[in-house]
Rosetta silent file (secondary structure, phi, psi, omega in degrees, C-alpha in Angstrom):
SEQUENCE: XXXXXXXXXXXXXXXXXXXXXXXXXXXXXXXXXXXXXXXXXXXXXXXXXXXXXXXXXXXXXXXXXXXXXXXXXXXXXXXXXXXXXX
SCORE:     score description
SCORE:     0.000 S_00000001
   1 L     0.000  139.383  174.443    1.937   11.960   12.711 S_00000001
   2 E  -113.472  170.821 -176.935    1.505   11.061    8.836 S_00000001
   3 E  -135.712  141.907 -173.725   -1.159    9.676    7.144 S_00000001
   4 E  -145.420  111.724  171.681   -0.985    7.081    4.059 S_00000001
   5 E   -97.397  129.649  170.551   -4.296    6.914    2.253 S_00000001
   6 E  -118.367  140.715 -166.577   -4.120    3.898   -0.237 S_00000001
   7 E  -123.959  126.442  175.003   -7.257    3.895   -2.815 S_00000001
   8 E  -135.278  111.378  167.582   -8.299    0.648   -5.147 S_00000001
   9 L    56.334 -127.438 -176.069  -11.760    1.530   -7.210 S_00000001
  10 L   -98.759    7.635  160.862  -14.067    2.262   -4.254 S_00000001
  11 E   -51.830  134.799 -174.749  -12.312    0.774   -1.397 S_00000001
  12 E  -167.578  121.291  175.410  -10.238    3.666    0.290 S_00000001
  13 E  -116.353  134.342 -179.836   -7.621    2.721    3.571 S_00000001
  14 E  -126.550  133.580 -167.485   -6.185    5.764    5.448 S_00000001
  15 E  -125.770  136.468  162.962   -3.657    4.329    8.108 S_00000001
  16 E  -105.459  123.841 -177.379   -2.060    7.050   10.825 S_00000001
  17 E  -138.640  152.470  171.442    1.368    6.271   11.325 S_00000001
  18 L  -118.210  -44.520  153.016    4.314    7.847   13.291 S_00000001
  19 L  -152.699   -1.938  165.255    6.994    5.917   12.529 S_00000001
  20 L  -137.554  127.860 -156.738    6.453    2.256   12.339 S_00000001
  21 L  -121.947   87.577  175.717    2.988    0.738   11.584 S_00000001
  22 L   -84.970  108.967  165.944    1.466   -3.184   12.526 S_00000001
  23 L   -81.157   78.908 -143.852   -1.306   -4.107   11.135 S_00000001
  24 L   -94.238  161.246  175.470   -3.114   -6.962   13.456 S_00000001
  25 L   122.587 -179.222 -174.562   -6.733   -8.362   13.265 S_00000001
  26 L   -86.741   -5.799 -174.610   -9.156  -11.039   12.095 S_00000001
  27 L   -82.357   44.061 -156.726   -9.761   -9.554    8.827 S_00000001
  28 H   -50.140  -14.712 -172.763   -7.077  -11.415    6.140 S_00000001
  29 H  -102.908  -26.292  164.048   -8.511  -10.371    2.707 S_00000001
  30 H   -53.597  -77.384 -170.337   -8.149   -6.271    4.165 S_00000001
  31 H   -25.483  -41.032 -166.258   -4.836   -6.976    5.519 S_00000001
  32 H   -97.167    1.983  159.940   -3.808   -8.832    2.183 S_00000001
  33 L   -55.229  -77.298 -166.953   -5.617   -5.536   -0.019 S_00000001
  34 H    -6.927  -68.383 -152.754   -3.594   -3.516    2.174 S_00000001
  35 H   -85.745   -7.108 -139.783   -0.479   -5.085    1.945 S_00000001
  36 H  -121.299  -40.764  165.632   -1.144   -5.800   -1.504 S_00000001
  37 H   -74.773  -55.753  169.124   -1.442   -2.096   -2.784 S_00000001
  38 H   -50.772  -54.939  164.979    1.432   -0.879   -0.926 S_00000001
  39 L   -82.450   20.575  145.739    3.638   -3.349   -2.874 S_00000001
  40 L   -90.550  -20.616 -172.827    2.279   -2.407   -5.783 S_00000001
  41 L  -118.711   19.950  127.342    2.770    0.984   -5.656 S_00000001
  42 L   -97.900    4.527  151.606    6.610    0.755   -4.556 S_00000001
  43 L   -83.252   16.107 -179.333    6.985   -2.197   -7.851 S_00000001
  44 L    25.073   46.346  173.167    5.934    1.172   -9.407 S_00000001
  45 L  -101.533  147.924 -146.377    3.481   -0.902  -11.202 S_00000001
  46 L   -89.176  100.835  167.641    0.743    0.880  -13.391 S_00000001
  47 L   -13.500  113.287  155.823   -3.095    0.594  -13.719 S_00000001
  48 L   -77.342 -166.878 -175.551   -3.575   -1.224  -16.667 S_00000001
  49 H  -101.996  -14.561 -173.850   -6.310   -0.553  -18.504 S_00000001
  50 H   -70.519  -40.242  168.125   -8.626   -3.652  -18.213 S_00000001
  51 H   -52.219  -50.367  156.576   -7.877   -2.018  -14.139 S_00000001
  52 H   -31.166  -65.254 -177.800   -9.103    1.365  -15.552 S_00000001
  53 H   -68.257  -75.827 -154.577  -12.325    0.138  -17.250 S_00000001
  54 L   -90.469   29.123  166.504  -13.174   -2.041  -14.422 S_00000001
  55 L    83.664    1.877 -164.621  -13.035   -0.064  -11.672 S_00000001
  56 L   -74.631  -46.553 -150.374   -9.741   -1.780  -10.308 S_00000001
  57 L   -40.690  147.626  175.807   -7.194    1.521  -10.737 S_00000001
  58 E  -115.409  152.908  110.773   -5.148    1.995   -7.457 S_00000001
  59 E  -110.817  153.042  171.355   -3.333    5.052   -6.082 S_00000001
  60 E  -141.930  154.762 -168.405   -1.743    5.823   -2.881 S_00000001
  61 E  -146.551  139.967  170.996   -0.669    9.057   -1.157 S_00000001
  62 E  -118.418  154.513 -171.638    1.181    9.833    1.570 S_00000001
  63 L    46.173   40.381 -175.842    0.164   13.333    3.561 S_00000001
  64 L    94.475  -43.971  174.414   -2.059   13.877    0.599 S_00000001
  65 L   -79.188  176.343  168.716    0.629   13.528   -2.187 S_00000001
  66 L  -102.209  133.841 -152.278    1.622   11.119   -4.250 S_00000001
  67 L   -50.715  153.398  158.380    4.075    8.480   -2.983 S_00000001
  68 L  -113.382  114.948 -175.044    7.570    9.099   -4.182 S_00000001
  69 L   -73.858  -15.788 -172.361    9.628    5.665   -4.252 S_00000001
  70 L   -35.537  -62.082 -165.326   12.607    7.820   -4.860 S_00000001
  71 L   -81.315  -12.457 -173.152   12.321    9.202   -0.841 S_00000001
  72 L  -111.342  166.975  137.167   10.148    5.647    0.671 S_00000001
  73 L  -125.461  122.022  175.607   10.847    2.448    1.046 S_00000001
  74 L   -88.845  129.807  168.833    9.163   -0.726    1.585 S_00000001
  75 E  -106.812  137.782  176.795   10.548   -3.277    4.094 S_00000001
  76 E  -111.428  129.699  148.514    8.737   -6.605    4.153 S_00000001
  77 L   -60.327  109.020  155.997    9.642   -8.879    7.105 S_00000001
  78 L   -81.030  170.192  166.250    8.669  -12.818    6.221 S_00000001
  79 L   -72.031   15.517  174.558    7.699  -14.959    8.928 S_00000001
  80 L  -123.050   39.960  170.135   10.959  -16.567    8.865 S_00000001
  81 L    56.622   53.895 -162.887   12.456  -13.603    9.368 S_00000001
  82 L  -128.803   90.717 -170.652   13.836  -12.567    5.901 S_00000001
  83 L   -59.417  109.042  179.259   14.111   -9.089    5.432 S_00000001
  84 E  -111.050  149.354 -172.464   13.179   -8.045    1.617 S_00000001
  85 E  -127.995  136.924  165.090   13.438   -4.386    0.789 S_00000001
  86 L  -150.918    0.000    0.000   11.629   -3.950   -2.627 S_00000001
């Protein structure tokens, strides 16, 4: 089993995964952090700094480390069934 902690200021989600992950519930603005850090951090986009100062800055790790997009990939599924790899 791995573990993928994603961190935004003081919000911090640690997900257990084995090899596929669903994320289900009543809770839509976690679910859309969630989802919303994880494609940020395979768009290999950067803390700005206004993100810095204000407590925004993101990281995510998987097993502790720091993601490599080289070795991951994110697949996003839409609901119409449109497979985006980004």
């Amino acid at each position: 089993m791995h573990r993928i902690t994603l961190i935004k200021g003081n919000n911090k989600y640690t997900i257990d995964i084995n090899n596929i992950k669903f994320v289900v519930g009543d809770n839509e603005a976690t679910k859309f952090e969630i989802y919303q850090l994880l494609k940020s951090t395979f768009s290999k986009l950067v803390n700005s700094d206004y993100a810095i100062e204000f407590g925004g800055k993101h990281a995510a790790f998987f097993d502790d480390k720091p993601f490599d997009s080289k070795i991951w990939r994110f697949y996003e599924i839409t609901p119409f069934l449109i497979l985006k790899v980004i």
